[in-house]
C-alpha positions as CSV (number, residue, x, y, z in Angstrom):
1,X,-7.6,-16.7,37.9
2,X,-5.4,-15.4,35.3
3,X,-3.1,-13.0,35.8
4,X,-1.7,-9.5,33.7
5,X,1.2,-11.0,33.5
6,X,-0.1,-14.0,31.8
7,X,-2.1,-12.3,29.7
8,X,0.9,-10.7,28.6
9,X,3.0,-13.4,28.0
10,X,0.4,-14.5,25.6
11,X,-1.7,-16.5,27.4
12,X,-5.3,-16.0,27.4
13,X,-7.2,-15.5,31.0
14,X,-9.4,-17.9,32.4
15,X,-13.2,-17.0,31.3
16,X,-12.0,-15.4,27.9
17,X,-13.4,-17.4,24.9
18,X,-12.3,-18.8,21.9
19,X,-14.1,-16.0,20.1
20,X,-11.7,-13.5,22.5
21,X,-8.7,-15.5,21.1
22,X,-9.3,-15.2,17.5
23,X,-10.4,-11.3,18.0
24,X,-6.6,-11.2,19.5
25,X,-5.4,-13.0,16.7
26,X,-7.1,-11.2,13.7
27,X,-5.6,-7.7,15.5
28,X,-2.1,-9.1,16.1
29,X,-1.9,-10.2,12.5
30,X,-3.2,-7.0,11.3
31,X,-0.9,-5.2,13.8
32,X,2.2,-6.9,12.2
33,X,1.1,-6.1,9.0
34,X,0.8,-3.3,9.3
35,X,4.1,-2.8,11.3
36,X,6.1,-4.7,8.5
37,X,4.5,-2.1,6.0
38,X,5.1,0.9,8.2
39,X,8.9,-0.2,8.9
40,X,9.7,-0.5,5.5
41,X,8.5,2.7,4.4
42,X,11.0,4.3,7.1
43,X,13.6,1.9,5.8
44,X,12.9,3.2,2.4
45,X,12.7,6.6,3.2
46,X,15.9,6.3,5.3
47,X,18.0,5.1,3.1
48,X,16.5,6.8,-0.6
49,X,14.7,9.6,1.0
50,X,11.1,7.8,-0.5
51,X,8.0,6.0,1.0
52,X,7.4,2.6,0.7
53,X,4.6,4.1,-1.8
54,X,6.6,5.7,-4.1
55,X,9.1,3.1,-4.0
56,X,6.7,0.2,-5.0
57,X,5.4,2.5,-7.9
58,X,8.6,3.0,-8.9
59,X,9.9,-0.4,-8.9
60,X,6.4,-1.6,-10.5
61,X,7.3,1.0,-13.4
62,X,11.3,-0.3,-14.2
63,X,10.0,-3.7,-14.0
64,X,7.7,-2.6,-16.9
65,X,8.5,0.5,-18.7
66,X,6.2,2.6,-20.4
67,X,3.3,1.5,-18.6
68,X,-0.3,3.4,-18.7
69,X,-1.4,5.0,-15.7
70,X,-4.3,2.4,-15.7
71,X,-1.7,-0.3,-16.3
72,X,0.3,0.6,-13.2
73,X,-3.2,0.9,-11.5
74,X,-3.4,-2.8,-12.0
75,X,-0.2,-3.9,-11.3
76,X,-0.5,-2.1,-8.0
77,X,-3.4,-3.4,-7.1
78,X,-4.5,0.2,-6.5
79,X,-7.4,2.6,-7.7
80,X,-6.1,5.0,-11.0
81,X,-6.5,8.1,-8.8
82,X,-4.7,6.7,-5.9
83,X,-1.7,6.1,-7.9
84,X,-1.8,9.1,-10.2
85,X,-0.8,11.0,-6.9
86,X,2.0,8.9,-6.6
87,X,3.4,9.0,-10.0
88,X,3.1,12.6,-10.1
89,X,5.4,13.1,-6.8
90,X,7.6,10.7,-8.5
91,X,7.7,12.9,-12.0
92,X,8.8,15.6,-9.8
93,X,11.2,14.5,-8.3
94,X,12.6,13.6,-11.6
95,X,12.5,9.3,-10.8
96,X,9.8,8.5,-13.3
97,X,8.5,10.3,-16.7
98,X,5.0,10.7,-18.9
99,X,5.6,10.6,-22.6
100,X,2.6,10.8,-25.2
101,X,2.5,8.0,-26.9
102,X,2.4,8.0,-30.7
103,X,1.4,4.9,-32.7
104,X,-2.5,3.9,-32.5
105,X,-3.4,6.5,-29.6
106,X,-1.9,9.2,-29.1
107,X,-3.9,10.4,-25.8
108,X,-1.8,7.6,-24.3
109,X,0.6,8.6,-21.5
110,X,3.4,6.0,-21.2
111,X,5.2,6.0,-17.7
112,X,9.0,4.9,-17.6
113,X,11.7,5.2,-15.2
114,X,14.6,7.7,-15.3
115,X,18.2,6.9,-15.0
116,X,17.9,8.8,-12.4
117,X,14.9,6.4,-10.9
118,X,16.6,3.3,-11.8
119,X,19.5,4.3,-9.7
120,X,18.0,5.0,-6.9
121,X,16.1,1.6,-7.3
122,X,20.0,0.1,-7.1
123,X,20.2,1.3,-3.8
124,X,16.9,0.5,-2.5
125,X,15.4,-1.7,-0.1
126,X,12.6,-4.3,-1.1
127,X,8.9,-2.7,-0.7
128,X,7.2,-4.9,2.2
129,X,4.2,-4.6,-0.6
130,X,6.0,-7.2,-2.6
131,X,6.2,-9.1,0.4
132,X,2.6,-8.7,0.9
133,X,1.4,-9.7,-2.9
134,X,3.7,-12.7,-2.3
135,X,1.9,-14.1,0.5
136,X,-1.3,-13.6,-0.8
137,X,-0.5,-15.5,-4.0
138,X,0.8,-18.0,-2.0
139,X,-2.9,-18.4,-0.1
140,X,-4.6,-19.5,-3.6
141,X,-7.5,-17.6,-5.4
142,X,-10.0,-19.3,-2.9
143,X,-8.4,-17.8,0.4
144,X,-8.1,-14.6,-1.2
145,X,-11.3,-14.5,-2.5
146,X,-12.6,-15.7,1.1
147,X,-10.2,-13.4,2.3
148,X,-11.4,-10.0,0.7
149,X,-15.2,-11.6,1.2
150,X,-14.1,-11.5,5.4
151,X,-12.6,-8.0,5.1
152,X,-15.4,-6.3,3.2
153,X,-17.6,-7.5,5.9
154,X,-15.5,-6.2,8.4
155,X,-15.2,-3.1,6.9
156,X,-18.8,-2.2,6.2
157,X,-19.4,-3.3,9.5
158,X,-17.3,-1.0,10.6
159,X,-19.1,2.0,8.5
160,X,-16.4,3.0,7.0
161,X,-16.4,5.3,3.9
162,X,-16.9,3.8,0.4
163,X,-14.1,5.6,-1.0
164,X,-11.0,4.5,-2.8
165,X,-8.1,4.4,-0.2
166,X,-4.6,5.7,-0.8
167,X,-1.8,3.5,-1.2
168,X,-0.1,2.2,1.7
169,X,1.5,5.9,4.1
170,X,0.1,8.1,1.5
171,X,-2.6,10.9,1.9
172,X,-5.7,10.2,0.1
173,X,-5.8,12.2,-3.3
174,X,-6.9,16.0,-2.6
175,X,-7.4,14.8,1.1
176,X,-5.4,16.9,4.2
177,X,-5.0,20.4,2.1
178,X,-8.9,21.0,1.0
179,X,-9.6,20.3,4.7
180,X,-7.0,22.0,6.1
181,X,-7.7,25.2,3.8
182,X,-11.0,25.0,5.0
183,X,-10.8,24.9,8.8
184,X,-8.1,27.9,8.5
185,X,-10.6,30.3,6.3
């Protein structure tokens, strides 16, 4: 019979299935995902006093100046209202700016970086995000596609709120103070 130990070390105990394995599997993966992104946020906000958030906004934005908030939506792979929070603790801290647009529409709101923003991006550590986007376009369209087909499944099996997420160690838009408010009325 297998032993803690050896279970430990990584190997699996006798009676536990293949379908025990790959359960292990899919958590450590997600596990080290999830550490990678939760380390470089701490690396970022050691060393340029921002999240790993902010910072991937941010370098999205100097990598394409005057972007629409919609625009950086895309290029972050994130819903518009998840990165508008963002953005806006970026704007006051003075890294980023919103300008109207003139031209064709002038309801646009263009995003750019400020010197400011662009120094701090000097100094900045890579956002594990990039790292993330890199290995996913490395998988192909049809693994990603199979990919985000597997992990919708898991997460409506799991019952879990059809809400747009924050990004990555952000609190969801109006989330923790409405609640909080709340419970101390």
């Amino acid at each position: 019979m297998g032993t803690q130990a050896d279970a430990q070390a990584g190997e699996r105990p006798r009676g536990a299935s293949a379908a025990d394995r790959a359960t292990r599997d899919v958590l450590d993966a997600i596990r080290r995902i999830v550490r990678a992104l939760r380390e470089s946020s701490r690396a970022a906000e050691r060393s340029v006093g921002i999240g790993a958030a902010q910072l991937f906004v941010l370098q999205r934005i100097a990598a394409a100046p005057g972007l629409s908030l919609n625009e950086l939506a895309a290029r972050t792979f994130t819903h518009q209202s998840s990165v508008s929070v963002v953005v806006s603790r970026l704007v006051e801290r003075g890294l980023l700016t919103r300008t109207r647009g003139g031209g064709d529409d002038a309801r646009r709101i263009s995003i750019s970086a400020t010197p400011a923003g662009r120094a701090l991006l000097a100094r900045a550590p890579a956002a594990a995000q990039e790292r993330l986007l890199a290995g996913l376009g490395l998988m192909g369209a049809g693994s990603r596609r199979q990919l985000a087909e597997l992990l919708g499944r898991l997460v409506d099996s799991m019952a879990l709120p059809d809400r747009n997420p924050p990004m990555f160690f952000e609190p969801a838009p109006g989330g923790g103070r409405k609640k909080r408010r709340a419970r101390l009325a």
